[in-house]
C-alpha positions in Angstrom: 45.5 -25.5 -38.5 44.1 -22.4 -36.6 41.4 -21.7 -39.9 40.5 -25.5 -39.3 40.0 -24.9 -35.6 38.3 -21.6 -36.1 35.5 -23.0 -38.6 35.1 -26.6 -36.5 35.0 -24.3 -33.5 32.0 -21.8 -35.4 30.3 -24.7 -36.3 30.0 -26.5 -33.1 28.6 -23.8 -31.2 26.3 -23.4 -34.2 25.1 -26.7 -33.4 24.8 -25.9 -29.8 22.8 -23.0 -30.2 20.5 -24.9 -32.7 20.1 -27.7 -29.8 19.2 -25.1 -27.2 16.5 -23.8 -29.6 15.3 -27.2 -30.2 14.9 -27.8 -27.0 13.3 -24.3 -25.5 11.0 -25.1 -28.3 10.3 -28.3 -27.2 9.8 -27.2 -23.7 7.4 -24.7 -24.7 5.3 -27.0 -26.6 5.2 -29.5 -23.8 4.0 -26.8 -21.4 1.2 -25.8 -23.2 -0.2 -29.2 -24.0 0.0 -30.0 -20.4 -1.7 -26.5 -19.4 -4.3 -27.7 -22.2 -4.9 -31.7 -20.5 -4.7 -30.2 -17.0 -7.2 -27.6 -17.1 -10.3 -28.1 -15.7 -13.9 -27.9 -17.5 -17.1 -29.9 -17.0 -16.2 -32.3 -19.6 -12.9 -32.8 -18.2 -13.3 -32.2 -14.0 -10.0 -34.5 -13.3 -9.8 -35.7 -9.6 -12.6 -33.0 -8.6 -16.8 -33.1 -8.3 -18.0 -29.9 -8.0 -21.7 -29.3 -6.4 -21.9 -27.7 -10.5 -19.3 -26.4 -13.1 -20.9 -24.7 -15.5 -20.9 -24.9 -19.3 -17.5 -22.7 -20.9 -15.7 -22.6 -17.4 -12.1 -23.2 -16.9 -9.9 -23.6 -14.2 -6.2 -23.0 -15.9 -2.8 -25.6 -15.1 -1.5 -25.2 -12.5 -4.4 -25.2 -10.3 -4.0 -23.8 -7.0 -4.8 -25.7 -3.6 -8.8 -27.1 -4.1 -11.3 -28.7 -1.4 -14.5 -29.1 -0.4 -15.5 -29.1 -4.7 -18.5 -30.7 -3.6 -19.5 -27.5 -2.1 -18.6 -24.9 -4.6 -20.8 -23.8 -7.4 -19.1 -22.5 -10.4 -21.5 -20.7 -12.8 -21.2 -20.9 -16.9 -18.4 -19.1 -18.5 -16.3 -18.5 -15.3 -12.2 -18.0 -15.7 -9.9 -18.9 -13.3 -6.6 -18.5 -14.0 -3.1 -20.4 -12.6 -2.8 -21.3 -9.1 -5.7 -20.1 -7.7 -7.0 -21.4 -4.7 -11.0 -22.6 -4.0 -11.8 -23.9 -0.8 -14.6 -24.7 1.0 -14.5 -25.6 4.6 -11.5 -25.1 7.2 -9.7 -28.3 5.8 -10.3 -31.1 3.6 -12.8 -34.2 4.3 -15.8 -31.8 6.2 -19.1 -32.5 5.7 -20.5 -28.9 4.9 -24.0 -29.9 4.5 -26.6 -29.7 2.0 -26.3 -26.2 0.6 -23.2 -24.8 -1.6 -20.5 -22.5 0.6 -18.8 -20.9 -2.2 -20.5 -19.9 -5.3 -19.8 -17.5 -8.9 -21.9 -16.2 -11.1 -21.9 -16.6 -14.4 -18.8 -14.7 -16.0 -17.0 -14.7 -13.1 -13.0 -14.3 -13.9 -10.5 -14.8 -11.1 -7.0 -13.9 -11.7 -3.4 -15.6 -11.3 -3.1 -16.4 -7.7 -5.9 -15.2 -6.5 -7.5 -16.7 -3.3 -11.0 -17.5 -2.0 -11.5 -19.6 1.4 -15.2 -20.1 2.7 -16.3 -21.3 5.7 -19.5 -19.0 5.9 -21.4 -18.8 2.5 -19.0 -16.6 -0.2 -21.3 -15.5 -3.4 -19.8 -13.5 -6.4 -23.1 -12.5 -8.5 -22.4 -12.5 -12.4 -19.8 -10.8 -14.1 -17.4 -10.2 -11.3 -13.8 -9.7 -12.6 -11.0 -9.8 -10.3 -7.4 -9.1 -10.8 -4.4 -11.1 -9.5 -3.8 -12.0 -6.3 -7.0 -11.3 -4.8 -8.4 -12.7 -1.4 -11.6 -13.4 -0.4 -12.5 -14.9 3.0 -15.6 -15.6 5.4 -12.6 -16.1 7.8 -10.6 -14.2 10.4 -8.1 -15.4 13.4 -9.2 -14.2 16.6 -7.1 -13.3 19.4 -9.4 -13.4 22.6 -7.0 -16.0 24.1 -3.9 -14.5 25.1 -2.8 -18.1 26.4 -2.9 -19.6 22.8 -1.3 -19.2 19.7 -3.4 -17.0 17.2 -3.4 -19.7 14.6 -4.6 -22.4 17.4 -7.6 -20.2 18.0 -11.3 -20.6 16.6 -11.7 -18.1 13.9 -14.2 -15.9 13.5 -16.6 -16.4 10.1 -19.9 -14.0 8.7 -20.8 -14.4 4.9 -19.5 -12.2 2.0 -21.2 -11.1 -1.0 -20.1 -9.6 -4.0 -22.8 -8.0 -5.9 -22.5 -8.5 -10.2 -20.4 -6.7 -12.2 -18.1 -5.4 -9.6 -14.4 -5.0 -10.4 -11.4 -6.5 -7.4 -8.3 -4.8 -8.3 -4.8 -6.8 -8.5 -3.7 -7.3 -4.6 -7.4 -6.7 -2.7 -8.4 -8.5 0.3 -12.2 -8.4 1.0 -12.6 -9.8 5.0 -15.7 -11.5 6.5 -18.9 -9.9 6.5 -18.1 -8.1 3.2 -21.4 -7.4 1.5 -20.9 -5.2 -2.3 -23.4 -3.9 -4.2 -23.7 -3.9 -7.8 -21.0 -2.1 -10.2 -18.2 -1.8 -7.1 -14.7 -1.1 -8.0 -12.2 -1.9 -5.4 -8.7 -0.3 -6.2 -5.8 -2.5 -5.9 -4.2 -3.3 -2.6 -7.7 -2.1 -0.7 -8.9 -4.2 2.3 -12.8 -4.4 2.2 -14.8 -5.0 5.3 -18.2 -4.0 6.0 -21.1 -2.7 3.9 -20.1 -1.2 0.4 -23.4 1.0 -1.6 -24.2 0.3 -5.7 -21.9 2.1 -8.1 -19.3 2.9 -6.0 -15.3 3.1 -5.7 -13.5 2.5 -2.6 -10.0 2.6 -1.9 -7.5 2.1 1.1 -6.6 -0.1 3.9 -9.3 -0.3 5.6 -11.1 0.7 2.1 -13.3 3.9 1.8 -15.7 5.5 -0.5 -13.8 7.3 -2.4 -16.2 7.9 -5.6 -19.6 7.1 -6.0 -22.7 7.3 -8.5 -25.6 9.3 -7.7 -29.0 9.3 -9.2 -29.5 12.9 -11.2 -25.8 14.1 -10.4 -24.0 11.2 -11.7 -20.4 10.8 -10.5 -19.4 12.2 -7.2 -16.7 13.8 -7.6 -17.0 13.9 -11.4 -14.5 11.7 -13.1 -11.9 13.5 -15.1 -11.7 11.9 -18.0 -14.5 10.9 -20.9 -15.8 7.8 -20.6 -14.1 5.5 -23.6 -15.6 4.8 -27.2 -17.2 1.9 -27.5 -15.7 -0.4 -30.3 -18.9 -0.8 -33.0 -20.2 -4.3 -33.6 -18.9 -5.9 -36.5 -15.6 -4.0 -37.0 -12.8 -5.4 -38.6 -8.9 -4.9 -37.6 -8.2 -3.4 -40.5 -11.3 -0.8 -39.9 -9.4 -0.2 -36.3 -6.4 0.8 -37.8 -7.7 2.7 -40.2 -9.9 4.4 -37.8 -6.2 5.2 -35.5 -4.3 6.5 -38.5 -7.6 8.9 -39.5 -7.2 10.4 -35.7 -3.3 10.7 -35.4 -1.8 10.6 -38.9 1.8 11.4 -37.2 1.5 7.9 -35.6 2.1 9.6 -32.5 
């Protein structure tokens, strides 16, 4: 009786574990053809009408907190990834006027859980990538009232711009009145206020200029590594791995 109970007892947690696999796969599958129906695009805007979404943009499932879509511009080929927030306006149901308060370039990537409120005009020019987690704001609390709560006060707004092709590490906050130039790296966890020059890095809380490009010197201070290979048009995979195995045979 024990073999009996051994075998019947192997088989039924056989049958469990096949159920539980079942199931995570069905889970799985579920999830990603909801992320695919939920995501946003011009051909599919859902609940929202955006002043313009561009052609190849996305907004990934889940979306974050959205308002005031009639006054945000999103340029062509724009990603934003899960649960980021667009807003335009200090709540929903404003009338913001005729012109857009929050616009991207084309290209434009925003990452996970990233955040951009805009009261004052916000513009990213083209090709701006940002990490995760990033915040960008035209608005600050002010304190001037000692008599009031902070959050009861009227805040304080001025316009940001961030100039194309810059780079917002994971974690950045860039504050009102923010205005970057072309090519700007902000490292991660930096808070940006202020004016920020062309071909610059800048790190730290409040951020600083901590590397920048200079016409006939180049870097300043140098950087201290060489600038990576560019992949050539047209390669294959298989030319890739070739091209790895040619340069470290030990596969180190």
């Amino acid at each position: 009786m024990r073999k009996s109970e051994n075998v019947f007892s192997s088989a039924a947690a056989g049958v469990a574990a096949w159920r539980r696999r079942a199931v995570s796969r069905l889970v799985h599958r579920g999830w990603r053809w909801l992320q695919d129906a939920g995501a946003v695009t011009s051909d599919r805007p859902g609940p929202f009408r955006f002043g313009r979404i561009g052609e190849g943009t996305r907004l990934a499932f889940p979306l974050g907190t959205v308002f005031g879509d009639p006054w945000i511009h999103l340029g062509d080929h724009c990603v934003i990834g899960e649960q980021v927030t667009l807003a335009a306006g200090m709540m929903p149901g404003l009338d913001l006027g005729p012109d857009p308060v929050l616009r991207l370039g084309n290209g434009v990537v925003l990452g996970r859980g990233s955040h951009v409120v805009a009261s004052a005009p916000v513009v990213f020019g083209d090709d701006v990538y940002c990490g995760p987690y990033v915040y960008v704001t035209s608005d600050n609390h002010s304190y001037d009232d000692t008599a009031r709560p902070i959050g009861k006060q009227w805040p304080r707004t001025a316009p940001v711009e961030i100039g194309g092709g810059s780079w917002l590490g994971s974690g950045c906050v860039v504050l009102p009145g923010a205005r970057l130039g072309r090519n700007v790296v902000v490292a991660a966890g930096s808070v940006v206020r202020g004016e920020v020059p062309d071909f610059a890095v800048v790190a730290g809380a409040p951020a600083r200029v901590v590397r920048r490009w200079e016409p006939g010197t180049g870097w300043q201070p140098p950087l201290r590594t060489p600038a990576p290979v560019p992949i050539p048009e047209g390669i294959t995979p298989q030319q890739l791995l070739a091209m790895r195995d040619a340069q470290d045979p030990a596969g180190t």
